[in-house]
C-alpha positions, -999 to 999 in steps of 0.1 A, spaced: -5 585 -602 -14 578 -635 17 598 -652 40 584 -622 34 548 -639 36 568 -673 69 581 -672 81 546 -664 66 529 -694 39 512 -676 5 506 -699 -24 491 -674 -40 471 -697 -6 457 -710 4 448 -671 -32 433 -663 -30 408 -696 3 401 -686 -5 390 -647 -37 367 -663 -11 353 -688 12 350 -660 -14 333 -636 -29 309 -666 8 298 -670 13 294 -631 -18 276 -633 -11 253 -660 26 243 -647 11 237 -615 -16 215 -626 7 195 -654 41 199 -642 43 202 -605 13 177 -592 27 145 -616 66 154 -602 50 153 -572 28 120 -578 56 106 -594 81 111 -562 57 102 -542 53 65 -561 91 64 -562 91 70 -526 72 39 -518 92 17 -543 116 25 -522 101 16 -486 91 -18 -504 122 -25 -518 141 -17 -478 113 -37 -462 118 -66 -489 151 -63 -479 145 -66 -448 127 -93 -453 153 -112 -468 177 -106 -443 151 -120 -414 148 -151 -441 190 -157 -443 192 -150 -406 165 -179 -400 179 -199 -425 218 -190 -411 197 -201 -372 183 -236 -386 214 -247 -403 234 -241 -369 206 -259 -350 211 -289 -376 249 -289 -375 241 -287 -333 216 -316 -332 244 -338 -358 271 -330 -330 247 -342 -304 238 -373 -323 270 -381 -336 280 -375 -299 256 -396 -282 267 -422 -309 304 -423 -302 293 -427 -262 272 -456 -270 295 -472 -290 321 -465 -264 300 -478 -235 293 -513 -260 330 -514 -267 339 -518 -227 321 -552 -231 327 -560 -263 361 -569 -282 383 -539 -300 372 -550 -332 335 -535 -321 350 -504 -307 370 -497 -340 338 -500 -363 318 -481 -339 337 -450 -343 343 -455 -374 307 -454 -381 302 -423 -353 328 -406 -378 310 -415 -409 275 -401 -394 291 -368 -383 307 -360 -414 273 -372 -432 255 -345 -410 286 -317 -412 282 -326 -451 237 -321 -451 240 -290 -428 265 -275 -452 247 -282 -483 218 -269 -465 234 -234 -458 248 -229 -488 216 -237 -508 200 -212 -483 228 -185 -489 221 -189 -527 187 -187 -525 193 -152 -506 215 -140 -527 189 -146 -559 170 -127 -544 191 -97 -533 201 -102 -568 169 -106 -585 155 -74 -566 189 -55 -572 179 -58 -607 145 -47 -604 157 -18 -586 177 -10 -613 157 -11 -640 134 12 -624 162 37 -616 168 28 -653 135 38 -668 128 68 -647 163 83 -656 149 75 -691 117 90 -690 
């Protein structure tokens, strides 16, 4: 067996140094290359399932924030509703003068409200989108400095 391996150039104690140099290489790339990759995807991984569920987070903030300004713009159409039908019920007794300033003041409180709840829904929308914005950047400075590293 010994001259089989011979005629093909193969020197035992050539072929054994070269498997433990092979296994101390295998050994060392495992322990410094392939468990950090690893450690390091794993961390990436969960910067990325924080990032989606503060994302998610900030869409269940808009879509309260979206939900409260429609129930303010509903309660200023009730109110400026149940204004104009007061006003309207005092005007049957009263002269048309009183009628024409009571709607003009129903008018007056319904676009004050139309005017809040807007203003309210647009500093809500702004305040999402710093945020989106604000996090959008911190996602991509990390993409930044891992593609730099």
């Amino acid at each position: 067996m010994d001259q089989f391996f011979g005629a093909f150039g193969v020197e035992w104690p050539l072929l054994i140094a070269q498997a433990v140099n092979f296994a101390i290489v295998l050994a060392a790339l495992w322990y410094f290359l392939y468990k950090p990759v690893m450690a390091m995807l794993a961390a990436r991984q969960e910067q990325v399932a924080k990032s989606v569920r503060e994302a998610e987070q900030i869409e269940e903030l808009f879509s309260r924030a979206d939900a409260e300004a429609e129930t303010r713009v509903r309660a200023a159409d009730t109110e400026a509703e149940q204004i104009v039908a007061s006003a309207r019920e005092a005007a049957a007794a009263a002269q048309v003068q009183l009628v024409k300033d009571a709607e003009a003041r129903a008018a007056r409180i319904a676009k004050d409200a139309e005017a809040r709840a807007a203003e309210e829904l647009a500093r809500a929308r702004k305040e999402s989108e710093r945020e989106v914005a604000r996090l959008a950047v911190l996602a991509a400075e990390k993409i930044m400095r891992s593609h730099a590293s």
